[in-house]
C-alpha positions in Angstrom: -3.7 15.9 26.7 -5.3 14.5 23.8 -4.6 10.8 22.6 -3.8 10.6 19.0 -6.6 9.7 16.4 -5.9 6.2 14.7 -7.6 5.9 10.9 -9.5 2.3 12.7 -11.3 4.6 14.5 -12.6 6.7 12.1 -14.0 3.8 10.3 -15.6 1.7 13.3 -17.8 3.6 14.9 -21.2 5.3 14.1 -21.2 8.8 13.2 -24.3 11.3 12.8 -25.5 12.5 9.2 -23.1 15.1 9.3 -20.3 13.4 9.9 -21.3 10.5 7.1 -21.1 13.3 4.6 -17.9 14.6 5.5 -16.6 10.6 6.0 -17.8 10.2 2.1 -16.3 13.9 1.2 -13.0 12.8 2.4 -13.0 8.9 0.7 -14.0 10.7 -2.5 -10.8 12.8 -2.2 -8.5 10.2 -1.3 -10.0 6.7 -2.3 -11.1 7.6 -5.7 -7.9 9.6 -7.1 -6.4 6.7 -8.7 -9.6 5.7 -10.5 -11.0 9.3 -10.9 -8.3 10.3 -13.0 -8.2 7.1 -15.1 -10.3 8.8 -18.2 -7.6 11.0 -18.8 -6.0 8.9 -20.7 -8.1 5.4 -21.0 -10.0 6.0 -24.4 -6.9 7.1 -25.8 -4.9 4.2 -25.0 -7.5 1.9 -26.3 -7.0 3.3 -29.3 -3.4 3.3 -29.6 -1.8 2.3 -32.8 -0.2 -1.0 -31.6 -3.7 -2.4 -31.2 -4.7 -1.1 -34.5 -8.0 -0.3 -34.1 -10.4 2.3 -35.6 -12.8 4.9 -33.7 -15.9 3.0 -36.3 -19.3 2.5 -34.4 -19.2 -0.8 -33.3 -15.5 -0.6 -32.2 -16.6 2.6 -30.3 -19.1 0.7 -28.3 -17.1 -2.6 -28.1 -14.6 -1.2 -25.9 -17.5 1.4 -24.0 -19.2 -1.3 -23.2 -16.1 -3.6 -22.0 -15.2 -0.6 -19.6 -18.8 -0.3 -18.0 -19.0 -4.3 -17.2 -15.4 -3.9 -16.0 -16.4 -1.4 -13.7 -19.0 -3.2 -12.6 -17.6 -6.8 -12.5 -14.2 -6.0 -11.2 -14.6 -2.6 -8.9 -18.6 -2.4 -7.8 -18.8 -6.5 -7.3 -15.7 -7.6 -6.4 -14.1 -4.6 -4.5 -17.4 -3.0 -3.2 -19.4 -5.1 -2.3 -17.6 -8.3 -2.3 -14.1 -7.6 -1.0 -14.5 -5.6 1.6 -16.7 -7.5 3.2 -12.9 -9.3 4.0 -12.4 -6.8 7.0 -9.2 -7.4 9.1 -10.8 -5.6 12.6 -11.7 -2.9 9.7 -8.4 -2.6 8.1 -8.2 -3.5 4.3 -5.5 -3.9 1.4 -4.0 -6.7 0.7 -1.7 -7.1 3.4 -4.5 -7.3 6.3 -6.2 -9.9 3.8 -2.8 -12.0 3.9 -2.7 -11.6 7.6 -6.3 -12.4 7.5 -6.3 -15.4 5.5 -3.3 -16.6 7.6 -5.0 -16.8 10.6 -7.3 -19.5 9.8 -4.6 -21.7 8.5 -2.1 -24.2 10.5 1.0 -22.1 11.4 4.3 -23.4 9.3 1.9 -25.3 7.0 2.8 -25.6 3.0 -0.6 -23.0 2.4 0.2 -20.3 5.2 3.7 -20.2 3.6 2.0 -19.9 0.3 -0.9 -17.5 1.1 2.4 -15.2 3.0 4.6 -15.3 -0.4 1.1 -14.3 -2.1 1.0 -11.8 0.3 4.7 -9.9 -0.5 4.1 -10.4 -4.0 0.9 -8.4 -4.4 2.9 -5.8 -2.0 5.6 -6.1 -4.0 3.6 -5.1 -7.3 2.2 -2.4 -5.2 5.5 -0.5 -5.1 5.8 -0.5 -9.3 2.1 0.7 -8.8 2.9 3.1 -6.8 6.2 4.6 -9.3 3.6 4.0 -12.2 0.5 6.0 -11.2 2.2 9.7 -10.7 4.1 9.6 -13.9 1.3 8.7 -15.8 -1.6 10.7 -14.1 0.3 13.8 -14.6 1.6 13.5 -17.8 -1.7 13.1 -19.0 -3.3 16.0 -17.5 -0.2 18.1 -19.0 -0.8 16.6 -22.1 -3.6 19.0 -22.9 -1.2 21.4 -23.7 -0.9 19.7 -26.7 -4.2 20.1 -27.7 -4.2 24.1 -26.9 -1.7 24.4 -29.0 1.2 22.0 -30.7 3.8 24.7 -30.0 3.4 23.5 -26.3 4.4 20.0 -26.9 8.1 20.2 -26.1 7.2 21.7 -22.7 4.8 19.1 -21.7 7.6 16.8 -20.1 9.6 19.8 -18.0 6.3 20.8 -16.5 5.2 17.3 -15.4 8.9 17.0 -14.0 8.5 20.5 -11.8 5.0 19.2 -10.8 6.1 16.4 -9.7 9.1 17.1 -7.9 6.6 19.5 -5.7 4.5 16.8 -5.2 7.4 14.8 -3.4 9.1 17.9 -1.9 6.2 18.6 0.0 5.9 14.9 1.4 7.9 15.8 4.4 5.4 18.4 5.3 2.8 16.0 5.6 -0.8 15.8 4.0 -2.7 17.0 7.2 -3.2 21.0 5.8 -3.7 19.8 2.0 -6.0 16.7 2.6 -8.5 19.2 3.5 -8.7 20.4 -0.1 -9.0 16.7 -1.5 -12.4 16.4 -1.0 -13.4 19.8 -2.5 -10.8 19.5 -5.6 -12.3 15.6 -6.4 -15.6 16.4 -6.2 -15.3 19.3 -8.1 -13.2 17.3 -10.4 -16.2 14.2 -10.4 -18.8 17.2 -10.9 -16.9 18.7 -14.4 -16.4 15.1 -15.5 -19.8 14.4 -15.4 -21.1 17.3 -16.6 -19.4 17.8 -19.8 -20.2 13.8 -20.2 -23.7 14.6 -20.3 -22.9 17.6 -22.6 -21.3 15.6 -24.9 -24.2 12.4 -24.4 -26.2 14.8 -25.2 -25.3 15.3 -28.7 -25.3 11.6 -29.7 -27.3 9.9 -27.1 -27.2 6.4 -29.7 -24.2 6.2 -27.5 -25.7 4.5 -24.7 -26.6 1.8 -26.6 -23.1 0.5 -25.6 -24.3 0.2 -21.7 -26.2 -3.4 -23.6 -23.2 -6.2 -22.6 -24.4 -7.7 -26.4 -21.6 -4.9 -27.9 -18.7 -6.2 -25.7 -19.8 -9.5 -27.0 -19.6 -8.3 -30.6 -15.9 -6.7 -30.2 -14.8 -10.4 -29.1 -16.6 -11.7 -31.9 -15.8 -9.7 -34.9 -12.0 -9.1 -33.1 -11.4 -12.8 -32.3 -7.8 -13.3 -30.1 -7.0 -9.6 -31.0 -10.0 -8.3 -28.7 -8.0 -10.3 -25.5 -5.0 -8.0 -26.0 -7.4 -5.3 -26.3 -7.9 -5.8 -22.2 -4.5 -4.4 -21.7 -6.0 -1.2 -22.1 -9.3 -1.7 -21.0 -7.9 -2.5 -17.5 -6.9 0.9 -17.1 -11.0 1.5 -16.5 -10.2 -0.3 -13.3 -6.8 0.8 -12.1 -7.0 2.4 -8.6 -10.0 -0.5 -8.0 -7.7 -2.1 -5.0 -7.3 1.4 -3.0 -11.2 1.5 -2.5 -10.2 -2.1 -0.2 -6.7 -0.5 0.9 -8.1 2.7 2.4 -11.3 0.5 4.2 -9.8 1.7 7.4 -9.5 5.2 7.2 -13.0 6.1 6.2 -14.6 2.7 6.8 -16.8 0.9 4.3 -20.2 2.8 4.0 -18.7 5.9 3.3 -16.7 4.7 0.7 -19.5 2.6 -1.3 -22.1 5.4 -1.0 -19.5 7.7 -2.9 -18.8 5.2 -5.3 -22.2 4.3 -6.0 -23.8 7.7 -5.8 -21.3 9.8 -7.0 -17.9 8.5 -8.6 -19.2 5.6 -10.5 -21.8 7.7 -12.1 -19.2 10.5 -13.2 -17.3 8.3 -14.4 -19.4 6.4 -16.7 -20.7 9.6 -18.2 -17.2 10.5 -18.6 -16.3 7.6 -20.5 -19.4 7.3 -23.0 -19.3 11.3 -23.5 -16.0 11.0 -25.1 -17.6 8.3 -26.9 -20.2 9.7 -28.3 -17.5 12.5 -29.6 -15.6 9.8 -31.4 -19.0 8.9 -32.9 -19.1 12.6 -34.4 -15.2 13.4 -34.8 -13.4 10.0 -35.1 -10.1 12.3 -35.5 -10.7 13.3 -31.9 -8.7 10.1 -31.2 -5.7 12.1 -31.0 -6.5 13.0 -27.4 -10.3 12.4 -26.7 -10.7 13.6 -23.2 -9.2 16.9 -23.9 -11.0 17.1 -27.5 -14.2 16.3 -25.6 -14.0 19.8 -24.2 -15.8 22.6 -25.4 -12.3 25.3 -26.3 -13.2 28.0 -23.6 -12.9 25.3 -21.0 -10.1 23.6 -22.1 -7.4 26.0 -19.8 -9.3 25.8 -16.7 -9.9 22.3 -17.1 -6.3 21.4 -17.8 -5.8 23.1 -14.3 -8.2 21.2 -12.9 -6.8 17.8 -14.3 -3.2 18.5 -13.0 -4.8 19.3 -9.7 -6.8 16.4 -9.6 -3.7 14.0 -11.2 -1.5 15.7 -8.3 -4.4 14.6 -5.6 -3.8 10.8 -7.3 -0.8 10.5 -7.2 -0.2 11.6 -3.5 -3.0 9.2 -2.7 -0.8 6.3 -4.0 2.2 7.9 -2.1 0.6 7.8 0.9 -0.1 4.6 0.1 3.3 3.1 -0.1 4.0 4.8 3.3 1.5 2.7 4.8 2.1 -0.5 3.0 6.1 0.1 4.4 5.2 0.7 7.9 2.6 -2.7 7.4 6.0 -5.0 6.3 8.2 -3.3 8.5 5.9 -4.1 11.6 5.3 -8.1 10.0 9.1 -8.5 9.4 9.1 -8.6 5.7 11.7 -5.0 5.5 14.1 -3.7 8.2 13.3 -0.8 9.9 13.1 2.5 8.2 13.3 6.0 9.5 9.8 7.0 9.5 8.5 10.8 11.1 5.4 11.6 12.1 3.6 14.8 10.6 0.7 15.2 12.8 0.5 15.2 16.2 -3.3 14.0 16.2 -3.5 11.4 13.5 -0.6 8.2 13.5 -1.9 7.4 10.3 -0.3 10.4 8.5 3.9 9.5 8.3 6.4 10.4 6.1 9.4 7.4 5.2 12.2 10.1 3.8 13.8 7.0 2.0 10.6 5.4 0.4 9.8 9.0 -0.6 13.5 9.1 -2.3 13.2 5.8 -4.3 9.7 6.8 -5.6 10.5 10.2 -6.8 13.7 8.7 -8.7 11.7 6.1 -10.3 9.3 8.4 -11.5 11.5 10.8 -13.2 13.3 8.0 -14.7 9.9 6.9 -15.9 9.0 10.4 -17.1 12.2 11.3 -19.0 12.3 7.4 -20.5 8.4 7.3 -21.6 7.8 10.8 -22.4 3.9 10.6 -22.8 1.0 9.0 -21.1 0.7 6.4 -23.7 4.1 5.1 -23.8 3.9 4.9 -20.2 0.4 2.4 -20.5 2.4 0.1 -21.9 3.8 -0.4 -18.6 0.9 0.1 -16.7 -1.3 -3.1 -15.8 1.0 -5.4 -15.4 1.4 -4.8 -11.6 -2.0 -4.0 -11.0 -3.8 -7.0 -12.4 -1.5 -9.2 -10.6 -2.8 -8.0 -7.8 -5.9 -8.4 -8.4 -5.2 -11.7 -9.0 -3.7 -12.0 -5.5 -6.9 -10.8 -3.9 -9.0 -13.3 -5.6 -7.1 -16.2 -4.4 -6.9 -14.4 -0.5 -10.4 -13.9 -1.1 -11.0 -17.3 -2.0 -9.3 -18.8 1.1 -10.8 -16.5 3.5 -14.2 -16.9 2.3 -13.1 -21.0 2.5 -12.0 -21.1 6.0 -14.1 -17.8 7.6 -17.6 -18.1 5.9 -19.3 -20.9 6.2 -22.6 -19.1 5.6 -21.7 -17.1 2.5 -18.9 -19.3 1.1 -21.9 -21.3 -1.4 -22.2 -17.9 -3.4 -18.8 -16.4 -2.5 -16.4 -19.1 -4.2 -18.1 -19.2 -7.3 -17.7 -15.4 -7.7 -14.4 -15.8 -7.3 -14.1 -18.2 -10.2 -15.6 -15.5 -12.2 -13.4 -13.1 -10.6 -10.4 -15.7 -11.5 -11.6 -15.9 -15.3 -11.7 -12.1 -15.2 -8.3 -11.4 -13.4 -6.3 -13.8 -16.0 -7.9 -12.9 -18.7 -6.0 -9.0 -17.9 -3.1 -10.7 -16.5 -2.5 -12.5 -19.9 -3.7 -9.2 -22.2 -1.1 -7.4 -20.4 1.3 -10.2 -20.1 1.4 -9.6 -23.6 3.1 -6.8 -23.9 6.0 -8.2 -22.7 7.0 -9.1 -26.2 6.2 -6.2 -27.8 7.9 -3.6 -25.8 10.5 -2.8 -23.1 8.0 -0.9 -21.4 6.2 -3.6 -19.5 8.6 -4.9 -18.0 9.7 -1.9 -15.6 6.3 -2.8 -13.4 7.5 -6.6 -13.5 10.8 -5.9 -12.8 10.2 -3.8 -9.7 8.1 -6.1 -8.3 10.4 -9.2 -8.7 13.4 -6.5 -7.1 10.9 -5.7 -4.3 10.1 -9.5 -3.8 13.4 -10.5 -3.1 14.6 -7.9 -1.0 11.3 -8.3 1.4 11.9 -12.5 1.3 15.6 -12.3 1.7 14.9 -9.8 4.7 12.7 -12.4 6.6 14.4 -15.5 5.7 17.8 -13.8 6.6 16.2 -12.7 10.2 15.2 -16.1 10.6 18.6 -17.5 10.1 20.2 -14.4 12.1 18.0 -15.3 15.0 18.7 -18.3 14.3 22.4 -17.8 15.0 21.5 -15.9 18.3 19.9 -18.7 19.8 23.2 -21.2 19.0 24.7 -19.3 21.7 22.1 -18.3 23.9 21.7 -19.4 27.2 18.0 -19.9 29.1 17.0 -17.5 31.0 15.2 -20.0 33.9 18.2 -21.9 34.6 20.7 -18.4 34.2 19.1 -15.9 36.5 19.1 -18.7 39.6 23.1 -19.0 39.1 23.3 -15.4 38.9 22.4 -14.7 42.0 23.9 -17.3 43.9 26.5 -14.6 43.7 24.9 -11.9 42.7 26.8 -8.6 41.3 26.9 -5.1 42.5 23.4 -3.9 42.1 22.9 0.0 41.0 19.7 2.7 41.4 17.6 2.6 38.4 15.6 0.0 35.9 17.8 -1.4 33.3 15.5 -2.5 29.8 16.7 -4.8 27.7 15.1 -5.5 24.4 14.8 -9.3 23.1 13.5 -10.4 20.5 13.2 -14.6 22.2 12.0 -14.4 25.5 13.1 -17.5 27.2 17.2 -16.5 26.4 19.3 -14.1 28.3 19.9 -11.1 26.1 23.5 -10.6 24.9 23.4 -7.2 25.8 22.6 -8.1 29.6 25.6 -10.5 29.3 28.0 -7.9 27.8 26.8 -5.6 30.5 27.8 -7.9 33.2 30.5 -8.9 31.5 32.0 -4.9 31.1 30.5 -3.3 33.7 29.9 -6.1 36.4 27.0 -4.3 38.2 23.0 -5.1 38.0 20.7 -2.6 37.9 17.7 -2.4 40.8 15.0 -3.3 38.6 15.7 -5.8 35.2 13.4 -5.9 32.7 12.9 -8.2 29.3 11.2 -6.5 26.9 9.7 -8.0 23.9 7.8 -6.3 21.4 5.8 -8.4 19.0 3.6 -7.7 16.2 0.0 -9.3 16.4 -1.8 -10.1 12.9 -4.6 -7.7 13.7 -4.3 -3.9 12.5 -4.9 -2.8 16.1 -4.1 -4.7 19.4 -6.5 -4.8 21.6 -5.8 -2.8 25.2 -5.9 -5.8 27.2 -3.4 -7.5 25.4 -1.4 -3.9 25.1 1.2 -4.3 27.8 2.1 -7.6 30.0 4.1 -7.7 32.7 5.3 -10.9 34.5 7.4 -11.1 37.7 10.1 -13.8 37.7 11.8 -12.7 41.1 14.4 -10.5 42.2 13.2 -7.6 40.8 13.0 -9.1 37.3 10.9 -8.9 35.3 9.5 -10.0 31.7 7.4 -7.7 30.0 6.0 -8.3 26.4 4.5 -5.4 24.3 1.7 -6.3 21.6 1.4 -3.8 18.5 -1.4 -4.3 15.3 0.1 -4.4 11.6 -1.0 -0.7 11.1 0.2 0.3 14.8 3.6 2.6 15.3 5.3 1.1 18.0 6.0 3.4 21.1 7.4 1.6 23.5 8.2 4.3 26.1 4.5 5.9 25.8 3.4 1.8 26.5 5.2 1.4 29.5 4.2 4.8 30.9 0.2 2.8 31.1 1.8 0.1 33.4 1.7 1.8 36.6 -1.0 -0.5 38.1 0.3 -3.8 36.7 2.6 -5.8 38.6 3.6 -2.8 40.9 6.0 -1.5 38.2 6.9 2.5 37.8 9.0 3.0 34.9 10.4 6.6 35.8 11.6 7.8 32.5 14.7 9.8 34.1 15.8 6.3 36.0 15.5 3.8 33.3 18.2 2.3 30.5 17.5 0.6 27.6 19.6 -1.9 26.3 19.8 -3.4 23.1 22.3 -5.7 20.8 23.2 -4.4 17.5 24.8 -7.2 15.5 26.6 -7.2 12.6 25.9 -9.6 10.0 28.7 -11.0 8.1 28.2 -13.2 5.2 29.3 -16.9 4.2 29.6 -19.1 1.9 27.9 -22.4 3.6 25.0 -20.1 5.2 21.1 -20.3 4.9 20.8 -18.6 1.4 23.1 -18.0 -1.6 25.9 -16.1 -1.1 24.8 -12.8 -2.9 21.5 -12.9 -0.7 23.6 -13.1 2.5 25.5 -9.9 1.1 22.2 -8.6 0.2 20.9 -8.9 3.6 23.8 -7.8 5.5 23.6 -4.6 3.8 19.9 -4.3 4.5 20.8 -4.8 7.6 23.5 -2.6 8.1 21.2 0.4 7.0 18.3 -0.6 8.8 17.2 2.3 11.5 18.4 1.8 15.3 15.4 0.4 17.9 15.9 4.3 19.1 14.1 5.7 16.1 11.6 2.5 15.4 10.7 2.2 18.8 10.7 5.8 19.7 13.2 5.0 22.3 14.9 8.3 23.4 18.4 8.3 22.3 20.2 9.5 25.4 18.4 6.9 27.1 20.0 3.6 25.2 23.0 2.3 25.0 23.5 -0.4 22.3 26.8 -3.2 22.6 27.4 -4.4 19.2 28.1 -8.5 18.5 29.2 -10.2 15.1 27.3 -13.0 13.5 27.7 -14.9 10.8 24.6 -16.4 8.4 
């Protein structure tokens, strides 16, 4: 029987020539999406009437040239080759750099509490990323009707809207069959973009004059404060930036900077300056200049192309948000979620039917509210700069505390990756008062926030409230069998979250049923702050006598816990044989009932009783077979 693939491994281990290229085929497909699809709408934005600019010359190459050294400053330095040298045991995205950063730092000081609300913050903002990116992507690759003909204009909406409800219908199927085409529809899709950018270079090659820095220098010049706000839209250049750090795990860190550096950077950047060397000609193909940058008899096929390539995006950043869930759920920051599993060969690829839900609500909410891809970029930045910022500061702390060797040259990149990072944080800040728009990226974030802190305060409080009434397990089990019970065939399990107090659910079952089973077991299942635990420190078992015994289970941050497939692998240790037909879990399911003079505000007790309430049993989370648990129930109040 094969054992199921996990992403680390795919990224950690050497592969032959063959396999590099297929490695980098499939980043270019999944990594780049985000990014790949960003001049779709970019130059467009820039030139959006609130900024009130004009497609002259030197504007033209102002803003070419601040995209290029924003690709290269923020993506190629500070992701590429910078950022990902911030490996957590080869996993990236901003929560293994939290968990990363974390480790060097005193436990329960004021800067690990700090660098952990950093943490949910940036994962926070990653969720209004994450409702942002399909609305946006594939309204502007439907847009293009508009530019075949006007009389498709009032059908550009509906279609985004069936486009992307079959994006999110098809979640539950998983990505396994269609992630095969991602590599061939992106590189196609890099290939067109950079050959009609040479096409179009071509014709007014005075255009790559811009590549000189000495123009983005002149637009702050001749702009003054104005050319700051400008970066609200220049930042879209860089959006999708953080997923070439996120996805380090699955593909690993050479594939992904050999495709950015030999294939998607370049595409892009010919992209870019060959739709502005057709503003140089036609400064009314402003309008819509990717599509206008299109020679007419390849404006159908590529509008197929670009909702093809805008769908591949946009179920990259779904994906994404499936991970980042099962990352918070395993470090305590959400309650469990119902999450299935749609290959049988890689745990990577889940589906979370509820996350799936929220997104796809919030996206056509965006859609029928925004109605076009430049209304909607007033909303987008907001949450991805912030998070940007977030990684600067991790970055920062890590390179403080991890590399001593590097940290001379590291640290003062990162002030001019601060200087950078505010500078889009503030240009985008600014649209919060001149439009509703940017707040919907704000204001999931801040929802998201609280709901992941009042989650993990309010489980520190409930366990809290456990351990009030909880009685040691060193001085109990002597007592117990002083006089011990009726004892019955089989191994009883019982799940506990503190292992050094008698679980309520072993006293209930003494209490009900007055029998012990043959074998008694303490199980603990803890989450380390590596993606993947080690195999040694899988599974340990510890004998305390009379057929008792405490055994704790050890999962990464990116790991799926399967607690019955762990204890199957202890056979050898400590002379334990869990026969699945003889063994019982047990578990305590409490209810959580709010006051007034508890831990948090009254509305955040409420709010976390109903989180908790909803949360998924330990049968589906653990993958705990359901005829195999019982669960006794218990009320606390917070």
């Amino acid at each position: 029987m094969s054992t199921p693939s996990s992403p680390h491994d795919a990224g950690q281990h050497g592969h032959s020539k063959a396999g590099m290229v297929a490695l980098v085929a499939g980043a270019v497909g999944v990594v780049f999406g985000d990014i790949g699809t960003s001049p779709l709408y970019t130059i467009k934005e820039m030139f959006h009437p609130h900024f009130g600019l004009t497609p002259d010359a030197d504007t033209v190459r102002g803003l070419l040239s601040l995209g290029f050294w924003s690709l290269l400053l923020v993506v190629t330095l500070k992701y590429v080759i910078v950022i990902m040298r911030a490996d957590n045991d080869g996993e990236g995205g901003i929560m293994a750099l939290t968990a990363l950063a974390q480790r060097s730092l005193t436990k329960g000081s004021r800067l690990n509490y700090t660098v952990g609300i950093l943490g949910i913050f940036g994962a926070a903002l990653f969720f209004g990323d994450g409702m942002i990116t399909p609305p946006i992507t594939v309204l502007g690759a439907v847009e293009g009707l508009e530019v075949v003909s006007p009389v498709f204009t009032r059908w550009v909406v509906p279609i985004s809207l069936v486009i992307l409800t079959g994006l999110f219908a098809f979640q539950r199927f998983g990505t396994a069959k269609v992630g095969k085409a991602f590599g061939p529809v992106m590189i196609t899709w890099f290939i067109v973009l950079a050959g009609f950018g040479i096409y179009n270079i071509a014709q007014n090659p005075s255009v790559l004059a811009a590549l000189n820095p000495f123009w983005a220098w002149h637009f702050f010049v001749t702009h003054d404060w104005h050319a700051v706000l400008i970066l609200g839209a220049v930042v879209l250049t860089v959006t999708g930036g953080e997923a070439l750090y996120a996805d380090m795990g699955h593909f690993g860190k050479k594939p992904i900077r050999w495709g950015w550096f030999g294939f998607v950077l370049p595409a892009l950047v010919l992209n870019y300056y060959g739709q502005g060397a057709v503003l140089l000609r036609h400064p009314e193909a402003v309008a819509n200049p990717f599509y206008m940058s299109i020679p007419d008899w390849a404006q159908i096929p590529m509008l197929v192309l670009a909702t093809t390539a805008a769908a591949v995006a946009s179920q990259a950043v779904i994906t994404g948000a499936f991970s980042v869930t099962r990352q918070a759920i395993q470090l305590g920051y959400l309650p469990r979620l119902h999450i299935k599993y749609t290959s049988k060969d890689t745990i990577g690829q889940i589906y979370v039917p509820s996350v799936n839900l929220m997104l796809y609500l919030a996206v056509v909410v965006l859609v029928l509210s925004f109605q076009s891809s430049g209304a909607l970029a007033t909303a987008y930045g907001l949450s991805v700069t912030g998070t940007m910022l977030i990684d600067t500061l991790l970055l920062a702390i890590v390179a403080y505390t991890r590399w001593p060797d590097s940290r001379r040259w590291v640290l003062p990149l990162c002030g001019v990756f601060l200087v950078i990072d505010l500078a889009f944080l503030f240009a985008n800040g600014a649209k919060l008062v001149t439009g509703i728009g940017a707040w919907v990226p704000l204001f999931i974030g801040i929802t998201a926030f609280t709901m992941m802190r009042t989650w993990r305060r309010g489980r520190e409080l409930l366990h809290g409230e456990v351990q009030k009434d909880g009685i040691r397990l060193d001085t109990f089990l002597p007592g117990l069998m002083l006089a011990p019970p009726v004892r019955v065939p089989g191994t009883a399990i019982f799940l506990t979250a503190d292992k050094g107090v008698v679980p309520h659910a072993l006293l209930h079952n003494l209490k009900h049923n007055k029998v012990l089973h043959e074998r008694n077991v303490f199980l603990t299942v803890e989450t380390m702050t590596v993606p993947y635990a080690p195999k040694k420190k899988r599974l340990k078992i510890e004998p305390i006598g009379d057929d008792f015994y405490r055994v704790v289970i050890s999962y990464g941050f990116a790991e799926t816990p399967d607690v019955p497939q762990a204890l199957m692998g202890s056979c050898d240790q400590g002379g334990v044989y869990f026969d699945p037909m003889e063994t019982t879990y047990f578990a305590s399911r409490e209810t959580v009932v709010a006051r007034r003079q508890g831990g948090m505000p009254i509305w955040r007790d409420k709010l976390f009783a109903a989180m908790h309430r909803n949360a998924a049993p330990a049968t589906g989370f653990f993958r705990i077979p359901g005829n195999r648990l019982v669960e006794l129930g218990a009320q606390v109040e917070i």
